[in-house]
N, C-alpha and C positions, 0 to 999 in steps of 0.2 A: 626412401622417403617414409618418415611415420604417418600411421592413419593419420593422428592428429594434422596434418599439413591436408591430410584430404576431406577433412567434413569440412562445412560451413560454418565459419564463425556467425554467434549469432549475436551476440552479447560479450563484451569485454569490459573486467573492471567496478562490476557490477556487484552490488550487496545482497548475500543470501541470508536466512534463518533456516530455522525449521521448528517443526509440531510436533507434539508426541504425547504423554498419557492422556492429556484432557481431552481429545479426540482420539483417543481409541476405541476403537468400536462403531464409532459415528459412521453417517455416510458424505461419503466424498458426492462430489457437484457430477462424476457419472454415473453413482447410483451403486460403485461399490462401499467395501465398509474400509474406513483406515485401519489399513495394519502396518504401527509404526516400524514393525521393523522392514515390510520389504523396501525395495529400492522405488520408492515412489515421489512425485512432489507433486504442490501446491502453480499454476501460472495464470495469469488471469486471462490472457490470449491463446496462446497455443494450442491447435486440435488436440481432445484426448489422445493417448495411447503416443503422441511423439516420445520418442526419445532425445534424451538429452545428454551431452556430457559435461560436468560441472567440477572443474580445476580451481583446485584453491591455489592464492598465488603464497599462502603466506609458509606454505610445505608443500608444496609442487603435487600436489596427492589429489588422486582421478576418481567419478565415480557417473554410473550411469545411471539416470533415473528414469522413468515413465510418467507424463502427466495423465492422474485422475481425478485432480481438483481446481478447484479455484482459487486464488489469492496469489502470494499476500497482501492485505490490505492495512499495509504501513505505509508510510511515504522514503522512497527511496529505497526498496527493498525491490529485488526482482523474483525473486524465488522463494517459495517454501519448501523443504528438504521435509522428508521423515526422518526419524529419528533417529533409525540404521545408518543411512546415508549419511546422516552428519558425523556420525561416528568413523566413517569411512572415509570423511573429509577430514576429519580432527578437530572440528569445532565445537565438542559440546560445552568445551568448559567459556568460548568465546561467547557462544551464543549467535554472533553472526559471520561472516567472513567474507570477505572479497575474491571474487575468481571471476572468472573467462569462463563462457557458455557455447560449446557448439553444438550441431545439429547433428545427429547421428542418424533417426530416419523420425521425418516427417509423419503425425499420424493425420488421421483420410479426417478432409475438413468434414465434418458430420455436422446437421442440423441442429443437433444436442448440442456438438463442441461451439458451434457458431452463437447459437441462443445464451447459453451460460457465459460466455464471450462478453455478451453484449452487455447482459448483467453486469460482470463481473464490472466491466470498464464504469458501471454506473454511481457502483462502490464509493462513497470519499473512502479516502486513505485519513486514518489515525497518524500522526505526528509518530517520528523517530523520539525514543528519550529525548535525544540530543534536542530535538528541537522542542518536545514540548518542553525539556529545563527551561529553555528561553521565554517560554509564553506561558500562562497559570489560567487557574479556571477564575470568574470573577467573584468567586467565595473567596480564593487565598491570597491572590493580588490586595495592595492595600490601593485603592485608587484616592485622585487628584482632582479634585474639584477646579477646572480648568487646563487640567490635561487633558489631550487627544489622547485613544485609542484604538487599535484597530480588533475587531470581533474574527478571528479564521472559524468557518464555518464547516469546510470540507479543502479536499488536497482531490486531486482529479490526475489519472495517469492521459486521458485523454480530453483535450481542450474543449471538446465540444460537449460532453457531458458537464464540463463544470462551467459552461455556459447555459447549458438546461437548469441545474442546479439553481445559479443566479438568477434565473428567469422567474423561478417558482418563488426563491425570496421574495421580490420583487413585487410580483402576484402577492404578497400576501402582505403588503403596503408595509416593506420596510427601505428604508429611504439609502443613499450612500452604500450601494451594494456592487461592487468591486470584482475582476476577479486578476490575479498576480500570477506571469509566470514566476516559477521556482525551480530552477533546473529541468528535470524532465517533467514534472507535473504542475499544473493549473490552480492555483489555490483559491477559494471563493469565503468572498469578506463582508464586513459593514462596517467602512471605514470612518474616521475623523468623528467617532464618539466622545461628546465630552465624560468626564470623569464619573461625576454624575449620576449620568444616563443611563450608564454602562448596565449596571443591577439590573433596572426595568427593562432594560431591549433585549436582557440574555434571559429572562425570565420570558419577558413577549416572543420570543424566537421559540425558547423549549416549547411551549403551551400551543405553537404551532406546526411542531415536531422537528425542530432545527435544531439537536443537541447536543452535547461535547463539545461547546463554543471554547475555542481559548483566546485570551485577552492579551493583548500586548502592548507598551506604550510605545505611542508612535513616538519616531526620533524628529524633532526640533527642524 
């Protein structure tokens, strides 16, 4: 039997990336410095110091990494690689790649790992390309004077953060405030905006620290 049969799947199917020069040097979320080339990554859960092994499906090619950070805070991403590791995957020219995650050894739940954790989950998530192609900021969008809209505010990997999120909108008297499952994560809105409106409620939103709104036409 290979190892592989003996660790824990933890993750299957799942989309990575990874970081590298514009964080080198920085410090990661345990307080070391990134250095992109060791074998390291980026998870917004997992206790420091787990190992992980991260299988690309699309060249079968293996690589073990160490969490010392936080993220990624994309939507639909599970993992941040360094920059070594991707090399070791063979994705640098892809940019991201899909694999299968198992658990190689567990690192010791810590009060640091738990707290940064908790953070991390608090994070919205930035839109994939892919999706923000489909939705514009409401500078670039030409809007419809009696067309709906809906405003995405934040993407949430856990529902109950993006129902705090919602909450605070709220608080802060804006009306039609929404939140959508989207596959694994919670997206938090201000929905059935007319055309309009749009301008002034994304302007009122930023000026109350609500930003990187994207706009979408609702469908019919």
């Amino acid at each position: 039997m290979s190892e592989a049969f003996c660790l824990e799947l933890y993750k299957d199917k799942v989309v990575v990336s990874y970081y590298a020069e514009k964080f080198h040097g920085r410090k990661t979320a345990n307080g070391e410095r990134f250095n992109m080339y060791d074998m390291t990554c980026a998870h917004k859960t997992l206790p420091f110091n787990t190992i992980i092994r991260v299988t690309n499906y699309a060249n079968g090619k293996s690589v073990d990494v160490r969490v010392n950070d936080r993220g990624p805070f994309v939507a639909g991403r599970e993992v941040d690689l360094s920059k070594g590791a991707a090399v070791k995957l063979g994705m640098i020219k892809t940019g991201t790649a899909k694999v299968k995650i198992h658990i190689v050894k567990m690192g010791p739940n810590t009060k640091q790992s738990a707290v940064s954790a908790a953070k991390a989950q608090k994070i919205p998530l930035t839109p994939s390309k892919g999706t923000a192609a489909k939705s514009q900021s409401a500078k670039k969008l030409v809007l419809k004077s009696g067309q709906l809209y809906d405003i995405q505010l934040g993407s949430f990997s856990d529902e109950n953060n993006a129902r705090e999120y919602a909450r605070k909108i709220l608080k802060a008297k804006f009306k039609n405030v929404a939140i959508q499952k989207s596959g694994s994560n919670t997206k938090v809105l201000v929905i059935k905006v007319d055309g309009k409106d749009v301008p002034s409620i994304v302007e009122r939103l930023e000026l109350k620290g609500f930003k990187n709104a994207l706009v979408k036409e609702r469908k019919k």
